[in-house]
C-alpha positions in Angstrom: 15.3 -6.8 18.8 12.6 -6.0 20.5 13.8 -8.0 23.9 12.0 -6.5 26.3 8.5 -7.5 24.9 6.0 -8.4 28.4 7.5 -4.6 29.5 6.4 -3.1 26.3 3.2 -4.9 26.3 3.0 -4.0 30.1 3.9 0.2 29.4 1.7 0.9 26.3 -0.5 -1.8 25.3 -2.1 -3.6 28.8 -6.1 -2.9 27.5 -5.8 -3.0 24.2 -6.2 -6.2 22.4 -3.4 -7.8 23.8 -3.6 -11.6 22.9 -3.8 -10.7 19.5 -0.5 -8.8 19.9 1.1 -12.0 21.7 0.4 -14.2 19.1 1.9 -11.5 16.2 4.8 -11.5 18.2 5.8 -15.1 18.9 4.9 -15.3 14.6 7.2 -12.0 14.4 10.0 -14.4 16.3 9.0 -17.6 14.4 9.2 -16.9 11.3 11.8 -14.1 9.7 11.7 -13.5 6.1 13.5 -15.6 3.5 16.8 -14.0 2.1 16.2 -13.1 -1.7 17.6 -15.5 -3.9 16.4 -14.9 -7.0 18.2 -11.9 -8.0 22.3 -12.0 -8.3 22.4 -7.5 -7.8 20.8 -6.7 -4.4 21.5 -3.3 -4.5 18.1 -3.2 -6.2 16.0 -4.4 -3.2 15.5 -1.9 -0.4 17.1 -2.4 2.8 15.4 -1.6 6.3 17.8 -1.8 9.0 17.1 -3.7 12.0 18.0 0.0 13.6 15.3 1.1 11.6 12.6 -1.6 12.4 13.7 -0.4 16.1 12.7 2.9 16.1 9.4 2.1 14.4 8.7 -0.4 17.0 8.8 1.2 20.0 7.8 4.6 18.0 8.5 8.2 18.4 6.1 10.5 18.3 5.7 13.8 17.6 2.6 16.3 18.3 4.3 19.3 16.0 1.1 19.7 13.7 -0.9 22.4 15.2 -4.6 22.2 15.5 -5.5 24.7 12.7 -3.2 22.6 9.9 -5.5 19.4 10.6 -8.6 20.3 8.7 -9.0 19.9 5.1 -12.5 20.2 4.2 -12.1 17.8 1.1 -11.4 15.0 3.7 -13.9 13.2 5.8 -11.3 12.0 8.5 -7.7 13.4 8.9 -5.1 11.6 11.0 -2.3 13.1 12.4 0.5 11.2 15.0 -1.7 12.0 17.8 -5.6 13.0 16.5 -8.0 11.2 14.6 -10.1 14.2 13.0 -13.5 13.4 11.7 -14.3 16.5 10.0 -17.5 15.1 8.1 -20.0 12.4 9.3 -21.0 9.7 6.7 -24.2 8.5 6.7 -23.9 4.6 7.8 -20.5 4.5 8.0 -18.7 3.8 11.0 -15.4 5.9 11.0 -13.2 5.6 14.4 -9.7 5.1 15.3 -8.6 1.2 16.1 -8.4 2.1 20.5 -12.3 3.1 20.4 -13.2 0.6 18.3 -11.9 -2.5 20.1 -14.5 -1.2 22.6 -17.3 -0.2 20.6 -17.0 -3.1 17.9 -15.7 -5.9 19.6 -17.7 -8.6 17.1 -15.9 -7.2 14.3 -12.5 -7.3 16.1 -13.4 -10.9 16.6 -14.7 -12.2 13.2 -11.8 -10.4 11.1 -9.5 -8.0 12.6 -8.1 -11.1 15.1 -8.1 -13.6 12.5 -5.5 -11.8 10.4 -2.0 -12.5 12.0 -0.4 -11.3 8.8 1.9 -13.6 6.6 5.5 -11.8 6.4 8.1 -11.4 9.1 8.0 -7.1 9.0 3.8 -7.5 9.0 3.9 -9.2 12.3 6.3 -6.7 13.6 3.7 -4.2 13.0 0.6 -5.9 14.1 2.4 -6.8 17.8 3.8 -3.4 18.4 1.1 -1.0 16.4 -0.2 2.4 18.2 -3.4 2.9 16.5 -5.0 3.5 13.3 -8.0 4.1 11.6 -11.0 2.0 11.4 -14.0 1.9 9.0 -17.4 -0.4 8.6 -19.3 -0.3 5.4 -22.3 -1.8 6.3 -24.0 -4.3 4.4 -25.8 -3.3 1.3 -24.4 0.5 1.4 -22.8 2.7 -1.2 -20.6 5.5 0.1 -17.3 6.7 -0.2 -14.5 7.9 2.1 -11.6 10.1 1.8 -8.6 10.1 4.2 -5.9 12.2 4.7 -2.9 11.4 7.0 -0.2 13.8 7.6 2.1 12.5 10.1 5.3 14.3 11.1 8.8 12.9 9.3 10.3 13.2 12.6 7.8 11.0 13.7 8.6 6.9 14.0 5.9 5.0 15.0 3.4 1.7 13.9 0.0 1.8 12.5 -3.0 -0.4 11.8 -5.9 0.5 9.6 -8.9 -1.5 8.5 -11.8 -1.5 6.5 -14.7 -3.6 6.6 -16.8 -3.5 4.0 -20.3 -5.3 4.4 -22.6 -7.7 2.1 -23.2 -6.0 -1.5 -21.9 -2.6 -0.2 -20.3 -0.3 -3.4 -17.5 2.0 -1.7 -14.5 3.7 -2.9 -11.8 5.0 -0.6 -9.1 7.2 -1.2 -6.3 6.8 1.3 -3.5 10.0 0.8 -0.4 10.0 3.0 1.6 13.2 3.3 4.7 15.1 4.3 5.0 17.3 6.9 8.2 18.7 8.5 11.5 17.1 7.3 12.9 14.6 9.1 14.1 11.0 9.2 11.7 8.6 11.2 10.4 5.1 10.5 6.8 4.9 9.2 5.6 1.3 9.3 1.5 0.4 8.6 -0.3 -2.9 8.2 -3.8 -1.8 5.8 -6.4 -4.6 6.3 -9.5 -4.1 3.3 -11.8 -7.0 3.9 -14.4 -7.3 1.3 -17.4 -9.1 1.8 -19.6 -11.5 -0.3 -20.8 -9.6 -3.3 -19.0 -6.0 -2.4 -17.5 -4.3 -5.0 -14.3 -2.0 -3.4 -12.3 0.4 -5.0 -9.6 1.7 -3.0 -6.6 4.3 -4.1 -3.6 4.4 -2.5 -1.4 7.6 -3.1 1.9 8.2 -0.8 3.9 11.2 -0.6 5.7 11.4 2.6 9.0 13.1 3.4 12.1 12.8 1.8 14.0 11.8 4.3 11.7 9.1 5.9 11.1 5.3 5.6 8.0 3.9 4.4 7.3 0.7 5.4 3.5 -0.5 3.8 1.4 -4.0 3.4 -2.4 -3.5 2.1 -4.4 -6.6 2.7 -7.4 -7.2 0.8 -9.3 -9.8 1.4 -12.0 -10.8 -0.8 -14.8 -12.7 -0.3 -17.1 -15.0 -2.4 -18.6 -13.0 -5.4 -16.5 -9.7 -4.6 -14.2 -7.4 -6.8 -11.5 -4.4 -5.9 -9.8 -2.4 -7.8 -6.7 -0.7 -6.7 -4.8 1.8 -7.9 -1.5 2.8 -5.8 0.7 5.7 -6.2 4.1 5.8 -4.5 6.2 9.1 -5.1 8.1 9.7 -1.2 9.8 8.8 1.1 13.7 7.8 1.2 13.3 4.2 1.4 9.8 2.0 0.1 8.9 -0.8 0.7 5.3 -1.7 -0.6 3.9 -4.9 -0.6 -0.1 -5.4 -1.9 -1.1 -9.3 -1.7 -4.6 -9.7 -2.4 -6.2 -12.9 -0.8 -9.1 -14.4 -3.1 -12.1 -17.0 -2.9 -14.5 -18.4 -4.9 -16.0 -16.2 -7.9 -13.4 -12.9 -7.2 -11.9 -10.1 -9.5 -9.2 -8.2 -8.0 -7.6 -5.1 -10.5 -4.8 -3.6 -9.2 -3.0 -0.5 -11.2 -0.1 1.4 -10.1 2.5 3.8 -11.0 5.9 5.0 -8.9 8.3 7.5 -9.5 11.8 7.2 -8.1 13.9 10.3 -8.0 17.6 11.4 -5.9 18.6 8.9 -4.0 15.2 7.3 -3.5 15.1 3.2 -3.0 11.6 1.6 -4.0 10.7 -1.7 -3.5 7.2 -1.9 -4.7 5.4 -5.9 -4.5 1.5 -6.5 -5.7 0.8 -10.2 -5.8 -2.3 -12.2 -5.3 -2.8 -15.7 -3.5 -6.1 -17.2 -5.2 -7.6 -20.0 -2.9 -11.5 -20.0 -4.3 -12.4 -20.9 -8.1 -13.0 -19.0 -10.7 -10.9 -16.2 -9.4 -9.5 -13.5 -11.4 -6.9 -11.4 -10.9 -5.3 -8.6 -13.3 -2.0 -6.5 -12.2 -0.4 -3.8 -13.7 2.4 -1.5 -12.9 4.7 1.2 -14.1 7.6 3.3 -12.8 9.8 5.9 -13.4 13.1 6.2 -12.7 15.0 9.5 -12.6 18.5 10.7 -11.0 20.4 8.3 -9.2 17.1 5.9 -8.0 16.4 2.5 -8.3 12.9 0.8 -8.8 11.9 -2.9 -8.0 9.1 -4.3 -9.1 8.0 -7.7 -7.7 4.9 -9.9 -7.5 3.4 -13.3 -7.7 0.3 -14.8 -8.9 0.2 -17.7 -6.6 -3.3 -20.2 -7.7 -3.6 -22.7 -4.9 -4.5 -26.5 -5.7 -8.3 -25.5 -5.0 -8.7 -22.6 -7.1 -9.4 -24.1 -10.9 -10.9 -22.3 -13.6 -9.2 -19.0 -12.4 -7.2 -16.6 -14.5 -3.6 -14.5 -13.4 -1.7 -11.7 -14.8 1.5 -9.5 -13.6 2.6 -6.9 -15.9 5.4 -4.6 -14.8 6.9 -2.0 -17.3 10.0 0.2 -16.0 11.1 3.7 -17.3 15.0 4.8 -17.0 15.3 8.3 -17.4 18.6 8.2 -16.1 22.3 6.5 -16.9 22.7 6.5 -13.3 19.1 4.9 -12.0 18.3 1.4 -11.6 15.6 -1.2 -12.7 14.3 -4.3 -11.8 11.8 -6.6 -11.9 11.1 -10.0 -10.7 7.9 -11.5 -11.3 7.1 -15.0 -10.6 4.0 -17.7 -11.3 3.4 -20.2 -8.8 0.8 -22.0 -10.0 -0.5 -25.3 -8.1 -3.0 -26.9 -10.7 -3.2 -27.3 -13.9 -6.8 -25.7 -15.0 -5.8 -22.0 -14.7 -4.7 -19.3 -17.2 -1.9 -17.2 -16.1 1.5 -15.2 -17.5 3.4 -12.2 -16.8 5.2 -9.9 -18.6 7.8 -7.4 -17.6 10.2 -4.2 -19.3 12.7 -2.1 -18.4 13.2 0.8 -20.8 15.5 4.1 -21.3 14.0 7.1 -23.3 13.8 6.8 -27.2 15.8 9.9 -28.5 14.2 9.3 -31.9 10.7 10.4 -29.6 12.4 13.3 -28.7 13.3 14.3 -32.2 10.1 14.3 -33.6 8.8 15.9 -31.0 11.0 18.2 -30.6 11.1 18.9 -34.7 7.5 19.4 -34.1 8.1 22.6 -31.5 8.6 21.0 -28.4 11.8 21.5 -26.2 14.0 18.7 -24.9 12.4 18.8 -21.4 8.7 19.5 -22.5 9.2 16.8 -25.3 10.3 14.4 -22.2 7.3 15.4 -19.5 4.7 14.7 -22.8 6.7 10.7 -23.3 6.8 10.3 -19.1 3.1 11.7 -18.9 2.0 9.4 -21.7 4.0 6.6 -20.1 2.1 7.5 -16.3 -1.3 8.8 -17.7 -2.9 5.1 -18.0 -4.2 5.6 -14.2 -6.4 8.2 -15.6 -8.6 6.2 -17.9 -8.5 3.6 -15.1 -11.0 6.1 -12.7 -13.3 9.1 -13.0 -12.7 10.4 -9.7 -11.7 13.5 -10.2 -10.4 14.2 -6.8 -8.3 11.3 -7.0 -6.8 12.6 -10.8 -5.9 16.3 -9.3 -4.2 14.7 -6.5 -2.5 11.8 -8.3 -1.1 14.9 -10.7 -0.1 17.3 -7.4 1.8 14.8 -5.9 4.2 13.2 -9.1 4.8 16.3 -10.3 5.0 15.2 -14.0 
């Protein structure tokens, strides 16, 4: 795949950070993914064609959304497949699309956008043959927040790079929203870089909803610097085929929190991976996710808390709960510890559950109907990311887009 790579590089990318892309792509031919071994029924893991990582590759876009269906006045910038729409200015914050700012910022292209060739085989794919993206400097010692909104077509196929930088002591919260538009069936692949610098504190919510029929293909990439925290909280609810894999990377005296919830319905595949990789001691790291399963979908839940030989007195924990709602839907999870000294704390826990129908007796004895009585137990089962933020914004969409 992909055969034809100095005419690719020569047609769409010759002035825009093209060593970088190189290197991503000999890595992208060096080193494919492992094949799963750890799991006998494989029908449980998402499969992205080669077809698929084709398309998205060498991209396809589409210009369908007219001007006047761009701007939403709750957002500060609003990306579409071919505009990056700043509708508010921020104070401080640098907010830009990733072809301006190779120009405008090259030092911080240098010192961490170009030092991050990615890790897995799919990552590198992106990073060689990305279009654009957004890109966004906290400075240091700055408190602010961002919302985005991207709304690119479903017919669309294409490969996207955002990053965040976010300075020395800054306090910032971005919410990152991803929505359908059109039906169609394209290939959606995007590489998130968060790079969180010494003493920041980051929270960032990821919510996805994109179209039925499309393939999302996602890595987030925090990395966290000396004396730094994040909290994350993902939502994934679209697409046709997910694939979502968070791996926070972690030095000396770091918290990462990471909270999510998916909810699989029709047909849907998810394949949904949080896992840290804690280099610096004294790390913590806390994950926790839940999904629903309805119809005929299938959920996978996977993630590692990897503690490297350096990073003693730090602390792990993976916990993944699973909701059937459906004879005919499928759960899995597949956590793992890898842990490399022995002065750490760390455990995961994992559940797959159907619905209690003694729950929806008593509720029902207590006035409730079947399917009200099972919105209240999947609500209660979801609602945890609630108490996890007071962002209100975040809460209303969070509720729009599962449709609970």
């Amino acid at each position: 795949m992909i055969e034809n790579y100095l005419e690719t590089l020569n047609q769409r990318f010759r002035d825009f950070d093209i060593e970088y892309r190189k290197q991503a792509y000999i890595y992208y031919l060096k080193y494919p993914d492992p094949p799963y071994k750890e799991s006998p029924d494989k029908k449980t893991y998402v499969n992205i064609t080669e077809k698929d990582l084709e398309r998205m590759a060498y991209g396809e876009l589409s210009v369908s959304i007219k001007k006047e269906e761009k701007i939403d006045s709750n957002y500060d910038l609003v990306v579409t497949d071919s505009d990056f729409i700043i509708s508010r200015q921020k104070k401080e914050v640098y907010i830009s699309n990733m072809k301006t700012a190779f120009e405008e910022k090259k030092d911080l292209f240098k010192k961490y956008v170009d030092q991050q060739l990615g890790k897995y085989n799919r990552e590198y794919l992106i990073n060689f043959s990305y279009e654009n993206g957004y890109f966004i400097h906290f400075p240091d010692n700055t408190t602010n927040d961002v919302k985005i909104e991207s709304i690119q077509d479903s017919n669309a196929s294409f490969a996207f790079k955002n990053v965040i930088i976010v300075g020395k002591n800054a306090s910032v919260e971005i919410t990152d929203v991803y929505k359908k538009h059109n039906k169609g069936n394209g290939v959606h692949g995007r590489n998130i870089y968060i790079f969180c610098g010494e003493g920041s504190h980051v929270k960032y919510n990821y919510v996805q909803d994109e179209g039925e029929d499309t393939v999302n293909l996602t890595y987030v990439r925090p990395v966290l610097y000396r004396d730094s925290e994040i909290r994350i909280i993902d939502v994934n609810a679209g697409a046709n085929k997910v694939f979502y894999n968070h791996e926070s990377e972690m030095y000396d005296n770091t918290t990462m929190k990471s909270y999510g919830v998916n909810v699989s319905r029709g047909d849907q595949e998810m394949d949904i991976w949080d896992s840290s990789v804690q280099y610096g001691k004294y790390s913590n790291c806390d994950i926790n996710i839940k999904g629903v399963v309805l119809d005929r979908s299938s959920t996978m839940h996977r993630g590692n808390i990897d503690i490297e030989p350096e990073g003693v007195k730090s602390s792990g924990f993976y916990g993944s709960a699973i909701l059937l709602m459906s004879e005919n839907g499928k759960g899995n999870s597949k956590p793992a510890l890898l842990i490399k000294n022995n002065d750490t704390k760390s455990k995961h826990s994992s559940s797959i559950s159907s619905l209690d129908p003694e729950q929806i007796f008593y509720l029902r004895s207590r006035g409730l109907s079947e399917a009200e009585a099972t919105d209240m137990i999947i609500n209660g089962f979801t609602g945890y990311i609630e108490d996890i933020t007071d962002n209100e914004f975040l809460k209303a969409t969070i509720k729009d887009i599962l449709k609970l």
